[in-house]
MARVEX-820860 format. One record per residue (C-alpha): residue number from 1; residue in one letter; x, y, z. Coordinates in steps of 0.05 Angstrom, whole numbers, plus 5000, padded with zeros to 4 digits. Layout:
% residues N
@nr=NUM&rest=A&xx=X&yy=Y&zz=Z .
...
//
This chain:
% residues 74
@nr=1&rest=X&xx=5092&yy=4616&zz=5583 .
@nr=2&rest=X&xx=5129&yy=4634&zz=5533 .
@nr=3&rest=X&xx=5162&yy=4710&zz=5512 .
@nr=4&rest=X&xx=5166&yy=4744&zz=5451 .
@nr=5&rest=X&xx=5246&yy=4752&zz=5430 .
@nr=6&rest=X&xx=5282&yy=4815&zz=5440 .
@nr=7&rest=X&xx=5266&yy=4848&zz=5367 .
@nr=8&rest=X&xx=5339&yy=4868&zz=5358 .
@nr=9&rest=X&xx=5364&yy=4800&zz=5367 .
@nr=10&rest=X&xx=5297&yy=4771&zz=5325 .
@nr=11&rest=X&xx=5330&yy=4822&zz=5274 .
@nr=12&rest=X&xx=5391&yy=4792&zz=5274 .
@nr=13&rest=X&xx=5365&yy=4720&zz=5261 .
@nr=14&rest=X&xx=5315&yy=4745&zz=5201 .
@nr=15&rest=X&xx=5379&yy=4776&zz=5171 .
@nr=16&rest=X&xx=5426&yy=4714&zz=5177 .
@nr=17&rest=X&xx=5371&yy=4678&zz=5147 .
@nr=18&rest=X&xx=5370&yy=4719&zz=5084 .
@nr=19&rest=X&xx=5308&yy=4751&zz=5092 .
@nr=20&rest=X&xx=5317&yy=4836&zz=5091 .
@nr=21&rest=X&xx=5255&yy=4863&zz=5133 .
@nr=22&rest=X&xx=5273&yy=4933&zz=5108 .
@nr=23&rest=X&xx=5261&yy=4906&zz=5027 .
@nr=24&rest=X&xx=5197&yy=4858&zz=5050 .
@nr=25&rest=X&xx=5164&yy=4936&zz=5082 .
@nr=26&rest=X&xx=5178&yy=4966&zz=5006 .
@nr=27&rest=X&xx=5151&yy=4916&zz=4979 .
@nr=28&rest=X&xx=5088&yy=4911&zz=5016 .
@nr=29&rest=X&xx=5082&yy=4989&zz=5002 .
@nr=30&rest=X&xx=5103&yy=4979&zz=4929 .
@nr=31&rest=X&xx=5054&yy=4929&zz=4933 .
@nr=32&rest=X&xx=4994&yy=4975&zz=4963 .
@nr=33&rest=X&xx=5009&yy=5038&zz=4912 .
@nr=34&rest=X&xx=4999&yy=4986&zz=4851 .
@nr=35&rest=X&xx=4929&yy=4952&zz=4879 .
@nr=36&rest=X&xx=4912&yy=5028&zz=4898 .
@nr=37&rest=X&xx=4928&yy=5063&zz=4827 .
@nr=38&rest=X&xx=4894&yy=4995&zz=4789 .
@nr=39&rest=X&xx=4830&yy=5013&zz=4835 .
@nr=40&rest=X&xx=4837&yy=5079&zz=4834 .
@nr=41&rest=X&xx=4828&yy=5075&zz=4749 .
@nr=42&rest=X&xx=4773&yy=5022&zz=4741 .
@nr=43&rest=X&xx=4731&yy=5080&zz=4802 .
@nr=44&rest=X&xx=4756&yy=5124&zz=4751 .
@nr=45&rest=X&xx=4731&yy=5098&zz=4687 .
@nr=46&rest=X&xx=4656&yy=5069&zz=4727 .
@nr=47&rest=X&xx=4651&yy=5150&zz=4751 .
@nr=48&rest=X&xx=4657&yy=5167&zz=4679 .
@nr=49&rest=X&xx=4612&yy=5110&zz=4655 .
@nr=50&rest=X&xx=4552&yy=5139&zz=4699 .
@nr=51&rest=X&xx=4562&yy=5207&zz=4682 .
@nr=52&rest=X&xx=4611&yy=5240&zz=4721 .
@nr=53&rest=X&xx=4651&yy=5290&zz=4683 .
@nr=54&rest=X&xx=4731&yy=5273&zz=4671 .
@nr=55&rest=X&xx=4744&yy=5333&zz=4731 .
@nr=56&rest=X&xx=4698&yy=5293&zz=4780 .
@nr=57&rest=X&xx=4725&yy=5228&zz=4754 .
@nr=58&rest=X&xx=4794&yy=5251&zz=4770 .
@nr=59&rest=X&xx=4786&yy=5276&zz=4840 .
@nr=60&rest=X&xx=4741&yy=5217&zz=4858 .
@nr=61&rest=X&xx=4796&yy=5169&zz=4841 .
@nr=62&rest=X&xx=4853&yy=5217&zz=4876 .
@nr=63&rest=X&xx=4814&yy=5221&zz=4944 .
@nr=64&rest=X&xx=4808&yy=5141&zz=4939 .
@nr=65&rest=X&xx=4875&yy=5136&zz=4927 .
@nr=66&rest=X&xx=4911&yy=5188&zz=4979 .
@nr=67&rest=X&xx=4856&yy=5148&zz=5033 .
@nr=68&rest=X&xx=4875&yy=5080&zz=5014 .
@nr=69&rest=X&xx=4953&yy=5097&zz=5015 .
@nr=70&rest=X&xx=4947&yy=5156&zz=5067 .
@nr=71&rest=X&xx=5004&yy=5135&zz=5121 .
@nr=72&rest=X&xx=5041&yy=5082&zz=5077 .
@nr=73&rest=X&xx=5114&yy=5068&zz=5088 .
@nr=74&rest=X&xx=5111&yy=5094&zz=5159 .
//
């Protein structure tokens, strides 16, 4: 059977390698924040297009967006 390594010493190894877990977690954030905005604008502009005034618009895309990201970079 085997064991997971000991995460400081799997750490270690990710770093010697070149690979920086700390940047790949921004990145995947950065990463989330972009898709979020982008859909957060086309909800936006489809409230709009059906009749939702710009106020409605607005908050409907800003709840979608503090859900979607809500917790990110934790």
């Amino acid at each position: 059977m085997s064991t997971l390594p000991d995460p400081e010493e799997f750490m270690n190894y990710l770093e010697e390698c070149g690979f920086n877990a700390i940047d790949a977690q921004m990145n995947e954030v950065v990463n989330l924040y972009s898709k979020s905005v982008t859909k957060a604008g086309e909800l936006k502009k489809h409230a709009r297009s059906v009749g939702f005034s710009y106020e409605a618009a607005e908050e409907i895309a800003m709840d979608f967006h503090n859900t979607m990201t809500k917790g990110a970079g934790k």
